[in-house]
LUMBAPA-142518 format. One record per residue (C-alpha): residue number from 1; x, y, z. Coordinates in nm, 4 decimals, always signed. Layout:
BEGIN
{NUM, {X, Y, Z}} ...
% end
This chain:
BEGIN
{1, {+0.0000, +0.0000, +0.0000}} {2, {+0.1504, +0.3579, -0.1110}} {3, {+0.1985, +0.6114, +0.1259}} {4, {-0.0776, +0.8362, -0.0712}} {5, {-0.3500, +0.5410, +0.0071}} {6, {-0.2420, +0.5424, +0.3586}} {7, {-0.2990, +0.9182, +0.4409}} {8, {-0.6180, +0.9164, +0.2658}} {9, {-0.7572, +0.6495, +0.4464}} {10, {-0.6128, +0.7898, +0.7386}} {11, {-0.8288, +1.1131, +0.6530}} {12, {-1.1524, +0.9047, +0.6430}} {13, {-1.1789, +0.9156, +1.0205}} {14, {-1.0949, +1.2890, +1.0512}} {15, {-1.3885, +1.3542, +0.7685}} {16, {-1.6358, +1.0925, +0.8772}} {17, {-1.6366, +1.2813, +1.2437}} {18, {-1.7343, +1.6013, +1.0786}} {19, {-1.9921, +1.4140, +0.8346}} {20, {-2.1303, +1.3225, +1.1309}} {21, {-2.2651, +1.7055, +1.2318}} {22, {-2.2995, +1.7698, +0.8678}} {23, {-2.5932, +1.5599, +0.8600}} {24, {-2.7909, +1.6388, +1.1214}} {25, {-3.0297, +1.9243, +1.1744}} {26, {-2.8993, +2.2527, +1.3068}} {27, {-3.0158, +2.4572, +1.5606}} {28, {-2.9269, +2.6894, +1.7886}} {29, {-2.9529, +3.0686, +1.8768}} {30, {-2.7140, +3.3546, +1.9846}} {31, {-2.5732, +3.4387, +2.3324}} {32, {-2.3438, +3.6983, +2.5129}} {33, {-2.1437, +3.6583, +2.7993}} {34, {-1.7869, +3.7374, +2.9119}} {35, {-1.5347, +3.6590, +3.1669}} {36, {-1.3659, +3.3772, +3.0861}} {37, {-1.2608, +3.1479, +3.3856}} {38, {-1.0234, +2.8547, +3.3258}} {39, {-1.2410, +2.5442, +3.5403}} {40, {-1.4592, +2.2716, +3.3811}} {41, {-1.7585, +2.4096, +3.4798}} {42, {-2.0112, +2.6528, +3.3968}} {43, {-1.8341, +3.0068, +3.4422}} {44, {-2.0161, +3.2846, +3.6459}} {45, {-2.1723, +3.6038, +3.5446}} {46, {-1.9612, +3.8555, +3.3189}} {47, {-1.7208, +4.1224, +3.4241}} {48, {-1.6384, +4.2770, +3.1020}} {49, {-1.8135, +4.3781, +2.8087}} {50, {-1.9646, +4.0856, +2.5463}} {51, {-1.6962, +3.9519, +2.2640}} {52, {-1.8795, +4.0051, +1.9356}} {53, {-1.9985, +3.7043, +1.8499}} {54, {-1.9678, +3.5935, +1.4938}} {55, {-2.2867, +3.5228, +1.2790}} {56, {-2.2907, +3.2702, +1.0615}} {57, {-2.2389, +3.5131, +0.7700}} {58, {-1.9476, +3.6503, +0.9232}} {59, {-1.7816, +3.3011, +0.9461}} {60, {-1.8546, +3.2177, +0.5962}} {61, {-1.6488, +3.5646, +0.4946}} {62, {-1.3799, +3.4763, +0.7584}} {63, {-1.3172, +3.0960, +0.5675}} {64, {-1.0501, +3.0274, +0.3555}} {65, {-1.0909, +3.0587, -0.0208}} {66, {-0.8351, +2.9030, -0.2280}} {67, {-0.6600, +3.2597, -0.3421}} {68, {-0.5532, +3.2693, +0.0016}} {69, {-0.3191, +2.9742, -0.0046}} {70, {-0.0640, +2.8863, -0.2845}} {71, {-0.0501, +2.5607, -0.4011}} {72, {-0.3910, +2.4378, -0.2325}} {73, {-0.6966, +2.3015, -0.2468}} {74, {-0.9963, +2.4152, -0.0016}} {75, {-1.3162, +2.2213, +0.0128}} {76, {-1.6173, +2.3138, +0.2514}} {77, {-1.7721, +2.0503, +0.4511}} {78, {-1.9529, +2.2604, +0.6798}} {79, {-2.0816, +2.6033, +0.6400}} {80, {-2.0788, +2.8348, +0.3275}} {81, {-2.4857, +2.7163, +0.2383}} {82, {-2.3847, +2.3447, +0.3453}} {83, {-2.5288, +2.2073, +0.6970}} {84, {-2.3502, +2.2689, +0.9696}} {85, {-2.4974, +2.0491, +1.1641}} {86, {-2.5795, +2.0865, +1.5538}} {87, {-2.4875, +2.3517, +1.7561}} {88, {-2.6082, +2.2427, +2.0857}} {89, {-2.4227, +1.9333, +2.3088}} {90, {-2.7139, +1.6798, +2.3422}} {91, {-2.5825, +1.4801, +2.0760}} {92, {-2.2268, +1.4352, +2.1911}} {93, {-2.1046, +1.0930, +2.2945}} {94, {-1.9327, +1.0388, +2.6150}} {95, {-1.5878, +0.8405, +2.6760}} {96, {-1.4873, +0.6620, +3.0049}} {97, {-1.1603, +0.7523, +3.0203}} {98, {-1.1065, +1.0213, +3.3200}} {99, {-0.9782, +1.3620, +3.1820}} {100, {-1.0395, +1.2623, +2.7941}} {101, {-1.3450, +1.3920, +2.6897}} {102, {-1.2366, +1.7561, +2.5639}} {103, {-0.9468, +1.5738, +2.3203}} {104, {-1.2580, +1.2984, +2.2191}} {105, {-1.4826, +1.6131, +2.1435}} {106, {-1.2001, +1.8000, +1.9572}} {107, {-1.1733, +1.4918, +1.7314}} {108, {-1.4876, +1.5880, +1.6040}} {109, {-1.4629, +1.9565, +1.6066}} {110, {-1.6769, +1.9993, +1.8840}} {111, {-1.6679, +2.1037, +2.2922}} {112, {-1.8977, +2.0999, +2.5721}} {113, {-2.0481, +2.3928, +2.4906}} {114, {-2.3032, +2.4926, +2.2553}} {115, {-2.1666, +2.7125, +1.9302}} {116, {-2.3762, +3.0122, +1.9522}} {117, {-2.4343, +3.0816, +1.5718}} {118, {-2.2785, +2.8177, +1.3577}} {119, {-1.9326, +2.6894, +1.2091}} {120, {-1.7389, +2.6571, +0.8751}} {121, {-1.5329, +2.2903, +0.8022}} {122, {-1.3293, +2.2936, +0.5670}} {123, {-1.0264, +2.0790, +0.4160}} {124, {-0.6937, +2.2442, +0.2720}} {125, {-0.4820, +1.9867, +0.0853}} {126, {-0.1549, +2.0443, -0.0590}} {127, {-0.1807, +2.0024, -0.3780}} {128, {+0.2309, +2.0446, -0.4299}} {129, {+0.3226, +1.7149, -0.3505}} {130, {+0.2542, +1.3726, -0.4060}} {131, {+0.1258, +1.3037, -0.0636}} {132, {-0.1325, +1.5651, -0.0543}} {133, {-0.0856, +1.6726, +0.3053}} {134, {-0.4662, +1.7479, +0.4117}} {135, {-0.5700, +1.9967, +0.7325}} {136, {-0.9298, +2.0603, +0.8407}} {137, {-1.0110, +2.3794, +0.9586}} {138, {-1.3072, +2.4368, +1.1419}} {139, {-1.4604, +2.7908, +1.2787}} {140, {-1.6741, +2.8318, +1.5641}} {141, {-1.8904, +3.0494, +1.7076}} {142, {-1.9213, +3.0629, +2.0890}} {143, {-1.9681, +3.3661, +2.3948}} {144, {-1.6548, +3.4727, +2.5078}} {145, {-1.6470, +3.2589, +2.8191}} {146, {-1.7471, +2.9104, +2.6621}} {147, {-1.4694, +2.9574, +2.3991}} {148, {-1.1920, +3.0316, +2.6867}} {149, {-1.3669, +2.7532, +2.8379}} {150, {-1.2924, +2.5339, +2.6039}} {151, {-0.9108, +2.6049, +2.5610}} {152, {-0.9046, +2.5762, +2.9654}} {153, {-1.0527, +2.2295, +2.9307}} {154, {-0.8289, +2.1158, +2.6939}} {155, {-0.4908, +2.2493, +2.9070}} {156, {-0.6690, +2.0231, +3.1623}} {157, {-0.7373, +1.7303, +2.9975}} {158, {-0.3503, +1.7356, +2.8425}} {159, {-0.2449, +1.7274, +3.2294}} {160, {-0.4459, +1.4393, +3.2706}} {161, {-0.5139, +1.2323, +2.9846}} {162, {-0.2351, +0.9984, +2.8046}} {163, {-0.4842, +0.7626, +2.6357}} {164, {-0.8631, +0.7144, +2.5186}} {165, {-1.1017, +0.5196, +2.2956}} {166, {-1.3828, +0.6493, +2.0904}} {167, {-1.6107, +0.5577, +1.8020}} {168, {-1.6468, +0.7821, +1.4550}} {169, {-1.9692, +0.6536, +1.2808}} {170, {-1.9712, +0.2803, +1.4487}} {171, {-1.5770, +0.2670, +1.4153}} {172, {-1.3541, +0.2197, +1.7161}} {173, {-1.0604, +0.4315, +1.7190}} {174, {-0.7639, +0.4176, +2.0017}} {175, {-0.5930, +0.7223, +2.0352}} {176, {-0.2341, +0.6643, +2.2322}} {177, {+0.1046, +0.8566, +2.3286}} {178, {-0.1230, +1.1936, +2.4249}} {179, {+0.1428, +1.5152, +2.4569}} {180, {+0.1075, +1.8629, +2.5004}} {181, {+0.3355, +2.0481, +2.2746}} {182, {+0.4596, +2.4078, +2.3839}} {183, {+0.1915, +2.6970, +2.3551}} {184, {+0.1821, +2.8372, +2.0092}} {185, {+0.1277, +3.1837, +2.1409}} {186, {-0.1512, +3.2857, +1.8730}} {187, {-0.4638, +3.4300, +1.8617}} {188, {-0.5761, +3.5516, +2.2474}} {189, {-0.4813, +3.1961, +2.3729}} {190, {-0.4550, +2.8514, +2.2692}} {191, {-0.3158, +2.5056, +2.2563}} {192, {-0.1422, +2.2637, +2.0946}} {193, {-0.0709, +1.8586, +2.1109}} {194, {+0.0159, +1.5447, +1.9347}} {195, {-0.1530, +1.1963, +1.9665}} {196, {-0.1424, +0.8426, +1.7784}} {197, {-0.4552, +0.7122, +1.6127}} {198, {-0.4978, +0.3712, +1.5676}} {199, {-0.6989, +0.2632, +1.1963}} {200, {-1.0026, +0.1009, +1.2493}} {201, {-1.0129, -0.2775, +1.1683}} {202, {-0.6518, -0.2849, +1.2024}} {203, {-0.4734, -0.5369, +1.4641}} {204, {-0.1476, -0.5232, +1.5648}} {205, {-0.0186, -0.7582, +1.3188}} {206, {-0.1295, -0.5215, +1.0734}} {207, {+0.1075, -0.1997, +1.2035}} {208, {+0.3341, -0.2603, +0.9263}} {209, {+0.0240, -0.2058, +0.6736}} {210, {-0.0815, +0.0585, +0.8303}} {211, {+0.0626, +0.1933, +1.1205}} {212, {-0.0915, +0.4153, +1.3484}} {213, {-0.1271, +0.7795, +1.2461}} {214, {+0.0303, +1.1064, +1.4414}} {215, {-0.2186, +1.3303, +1.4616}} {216, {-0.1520, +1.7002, +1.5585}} {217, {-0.3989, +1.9740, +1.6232}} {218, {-0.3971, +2.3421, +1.7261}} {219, {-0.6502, +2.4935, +1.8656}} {220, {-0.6280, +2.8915, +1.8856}} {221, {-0.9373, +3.1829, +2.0041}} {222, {-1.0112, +3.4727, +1.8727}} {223, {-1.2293, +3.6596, +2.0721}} {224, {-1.5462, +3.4047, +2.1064}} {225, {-1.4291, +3.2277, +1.7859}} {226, {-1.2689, +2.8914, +1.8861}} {227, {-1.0330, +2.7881, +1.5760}} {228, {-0.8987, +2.4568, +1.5250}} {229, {-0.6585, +2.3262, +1.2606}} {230, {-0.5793, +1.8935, +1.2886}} {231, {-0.3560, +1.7407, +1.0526}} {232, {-0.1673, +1.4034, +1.0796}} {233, {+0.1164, +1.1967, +0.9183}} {234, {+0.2483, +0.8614, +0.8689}} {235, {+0.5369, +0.7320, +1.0601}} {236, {+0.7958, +0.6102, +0.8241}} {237, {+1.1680, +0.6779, +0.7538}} {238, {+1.2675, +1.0622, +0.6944}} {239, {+0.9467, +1.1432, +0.7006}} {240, {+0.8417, +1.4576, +0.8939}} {241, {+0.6029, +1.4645, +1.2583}} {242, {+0.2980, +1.5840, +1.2232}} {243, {+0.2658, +1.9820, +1.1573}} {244, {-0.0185, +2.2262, +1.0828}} {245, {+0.1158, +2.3879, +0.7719}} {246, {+0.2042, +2.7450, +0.8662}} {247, {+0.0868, +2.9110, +0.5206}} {248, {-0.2888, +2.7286, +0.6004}} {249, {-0.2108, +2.8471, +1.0033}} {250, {-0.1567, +3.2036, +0.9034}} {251, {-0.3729, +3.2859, +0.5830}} {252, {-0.6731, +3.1557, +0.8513}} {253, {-0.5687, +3.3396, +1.2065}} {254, {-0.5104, +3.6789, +0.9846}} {255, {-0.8677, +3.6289, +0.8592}} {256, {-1.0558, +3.6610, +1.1933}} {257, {-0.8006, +3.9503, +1.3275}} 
% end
């Protein structure tokens, strides 16, 4: 099997986790609060003025096009006149593993908090190489404190979580090696880590075939706009970790400021 074959199917669980809000009903209606406080749990009343929250309309304009990037592709899976499936948390599935659910819910784009107005998905893919390096990119719309509350439950969950299991559309996927990677610095805060995600249907006699794939994410706010980028790679000989591509990081982050 070709190392093209292997990152695409590789992609399939990234995708099918987002075609999973992309086909159900949305819902959802705008909200305004403030402060945000770094706990897992609802945060008190505000203290500063509302973040403007973005509409909808506003996160279509703020989503990559393919004139900002050179050398890539961008396809929509969420947003821009597609579905963008739920906005509130009722559908979410929980995970047993202590301290994992916020990195389980990022692997689907999601948090524990309802977006306020909607989202934009959307897949960059290199189109300068061979391998096709793909990153999905997905906008979000929160209040000011449940967007800071979701970066605060992620810093948690990295100090607590090393390893989880979850299902994508019926599949069972391990995710192993959990690390926190040093703070990107962007945006008003965020975070950034690496994990290993294990193919579904594949045993351990198989890791030759296809070996489990390092998947990195970042996940930067802007005001009440929660931003991630998640790309991953193949572990083979010379070949790079995991990276968000810096042209896709920038061109989105300058966007939104």
């Amino acid at each position: 099997m070709n190392r093209k074959m292997t990152l695409r199917l590789a992609a399939v669980g990234v995708v099918a986790a987002l075609g999973v809000l992309a086909g159900c009903g949305s819902d959802g209606a705008a909200d305004s609060s403030d402060s945000p406080q770094r706990k897992q749990t609802s945060a008190p009343a505000a203290e500063e003025a509302p973040e403007h929250v973005l509409s909808q309309q506003e996160l279509d304009q703020a989503a990559l096009v393919p004139a900002d990037l050179t050398n890539y592709s961008v396809e929509t899976i969420a947003g821009k006149g597609k579905p963008v499936g739920r906005l509130d948390v009722d559908h979410r599935t929980l995970i047993t593993a202590e301290g994992c659910q916020p990195l389980y819910d990022m692997t689907k784009s999601v948090t524990a908090y309802p977006a306020t107005t909607g989202r934009v998905v959307q897949a960059a893919e290199d189109t300068s190489t061979e391998d096709g390096q793909q990153t999905i990119v997905t906008l979000a719309s929160y209040t000011k404190t449940t967007a800071a509350q979701g970066i605060a439950d992620l810093r948690k969950s990295l100090g607590a979580c090393t390893a989880f299991v979850g299902t994508v559309t019926g599949d069972t996927y391990t995710y192993k090696n959990v690390t926190a990677l040093p703070d990107p610095r962007l945006g008003d805060e965020a975070v950034s880590y690496r994990m290993d995600q294990s193919i579904p249907g594949m045993s351990d006699g198989d890791s030759a075939l296809m070996p489990p794939t390092q998947e990195i994410y970042v996940v930067v706010r802007v005001g009440a706009t929660l931003v991630s980028f998640s790309s991953f790679s193949i572990p083979a000989p010379g070949a790079q970790p995991a990276q968000i591509p810096p042209q896709v990081l920038t061109a989105q982050l300058k966007k939104l400021t």
